[in-house]
N, C-alpha and C positions, 0 to 999 in steps of 0.2 A: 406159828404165829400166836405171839401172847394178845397182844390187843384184839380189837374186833376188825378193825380195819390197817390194810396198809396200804403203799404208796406203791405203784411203778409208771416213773414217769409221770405221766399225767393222769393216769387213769389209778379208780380207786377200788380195793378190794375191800370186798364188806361183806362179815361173815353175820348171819342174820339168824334168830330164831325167833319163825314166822309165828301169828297166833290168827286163823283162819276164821270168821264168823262172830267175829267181834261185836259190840254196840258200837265203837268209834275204828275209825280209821285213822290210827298214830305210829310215833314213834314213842317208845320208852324206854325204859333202862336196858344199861346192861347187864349180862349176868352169861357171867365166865370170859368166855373169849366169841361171844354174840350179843348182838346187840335187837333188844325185843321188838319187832313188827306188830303190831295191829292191824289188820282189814276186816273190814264189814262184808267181804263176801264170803260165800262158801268156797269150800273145800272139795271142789268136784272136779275132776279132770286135770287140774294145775289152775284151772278160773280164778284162784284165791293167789297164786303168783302174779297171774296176768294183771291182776288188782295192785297188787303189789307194787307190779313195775310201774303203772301208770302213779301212782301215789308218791313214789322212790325218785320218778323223772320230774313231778311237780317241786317236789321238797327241792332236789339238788338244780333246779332248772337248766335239765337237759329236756332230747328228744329219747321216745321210747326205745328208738336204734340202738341210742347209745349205750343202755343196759343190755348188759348178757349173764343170761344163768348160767354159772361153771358147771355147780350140781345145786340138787335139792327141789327140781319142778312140782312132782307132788311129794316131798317131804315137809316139815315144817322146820329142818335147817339146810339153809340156803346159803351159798355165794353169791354173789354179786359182782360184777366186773363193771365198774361205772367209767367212760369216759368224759375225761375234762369238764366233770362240774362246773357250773357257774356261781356254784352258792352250798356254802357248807351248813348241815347244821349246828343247833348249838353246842349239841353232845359228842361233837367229832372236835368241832374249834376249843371245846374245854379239856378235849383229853390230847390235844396234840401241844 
């Protein structure tokens, strides 16, 4: 997979590298074939995923169900298996 993210069906695969213990809680660029995470939490246990997802469900307005870690719990590059967004961001709608 050359982009960060692709399609099956409805659901979206999003290749992530996380940055754990941030000052903000964002998305940012991409770089390479991931696309950069921000969370304000630590890095303890996977607690900086679980961050993550709740952050990932707001942005795409799903529920946290609908997110699943492929791999990467405590790594800091992650999959994402997102079902049926209801809201893309701006940096998925500018690269598609």
């Amino acid at each position: 997979m050359d982009s960060f993210y692709s399609w099956e069906q409805d659901t979206l695969r999003l290749n992530v590298l996380g940055t754990p213990s941030a000052k903000q809680t964002k998305i940012g660029k991409v770089r390479g074939s991931e696309l950069k995470v921000s969370v304000n939490c630590a890095a303890e246990k996977g607690r900086a995923t679980d961050c993550m997802i709740k952050f990932l469900a707001k942005e795409f307005k799903v529920k946290t169900s609908d997110i699943k870690v492929v791999f990467g719990q405590t790594s800091i590059h992650k999959q994402f298996l997102i079902k049926a967004p209801k809201h893309l961001p701006n940096i998925i709608s500018q690269d598609s």
